[in-house]
C-alpha positions in Angstrom: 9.5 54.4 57.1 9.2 52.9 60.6 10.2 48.9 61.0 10.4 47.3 64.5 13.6 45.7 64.5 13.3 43.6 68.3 10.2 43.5 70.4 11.6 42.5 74.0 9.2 40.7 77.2 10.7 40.9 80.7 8.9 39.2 83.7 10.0 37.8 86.6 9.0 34.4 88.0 10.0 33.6 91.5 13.7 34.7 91.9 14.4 34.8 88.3 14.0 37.6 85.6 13.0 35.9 81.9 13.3 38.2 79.2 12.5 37.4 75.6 13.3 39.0 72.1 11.2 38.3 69.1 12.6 39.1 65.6 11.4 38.1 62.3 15.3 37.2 61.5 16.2 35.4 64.8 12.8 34.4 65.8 12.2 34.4 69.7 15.3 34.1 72.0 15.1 33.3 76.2 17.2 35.1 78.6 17.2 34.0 82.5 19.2 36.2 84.9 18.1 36.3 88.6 19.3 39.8 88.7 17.3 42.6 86.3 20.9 44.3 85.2 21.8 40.8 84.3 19.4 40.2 82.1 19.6 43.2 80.4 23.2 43.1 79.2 22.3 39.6 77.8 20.0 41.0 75.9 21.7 44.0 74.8 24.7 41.9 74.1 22.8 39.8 71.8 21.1 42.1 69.9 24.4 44.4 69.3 25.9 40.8 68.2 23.4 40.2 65.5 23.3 44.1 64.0 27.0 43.6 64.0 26.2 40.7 61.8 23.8 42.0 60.0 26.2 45.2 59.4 28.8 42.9 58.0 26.6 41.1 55.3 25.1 44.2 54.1 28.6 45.5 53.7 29.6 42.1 52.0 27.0 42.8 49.6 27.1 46.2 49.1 30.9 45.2 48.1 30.0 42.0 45.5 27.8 44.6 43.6 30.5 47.2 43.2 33.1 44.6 41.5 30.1 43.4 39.1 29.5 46.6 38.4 33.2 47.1 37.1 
């Protein structure tokens, strides 16, 4: 099964890159970096930051149903 996770826009206006993520857990984020590398380690950054997050509940829960279990 395929799910898209992130869907990312990058455009530039003027001197400035603006790059968005959309998610159906985080909604839409804005990035503004006037350099293109910039920009993409925001981007990167936040995304790692909310799988990391994401990671750690599932693992929270994945834990709460082995006690019940016992």
């Amino acid at each position: 099964m395929e799910e898209t996770l992130y869907s990312i826009e990058i455009r530039k206006e003027k001197d400035v890159y603006i790059g968005r993520i959309y998610s159906d857990v985080d909604g839409v984020k804005e990035f503004r970096n006037p350099k293109i590398e910039g920009l993409l380690r925001e981007i990167a950054f936040d995304i790692q930051l909310a799988l990391d997050a994401f990671s750690a509940r599932s693992a929270d829960f994945s834990d709460e149903e082995q006690i019940e279990e016992f």
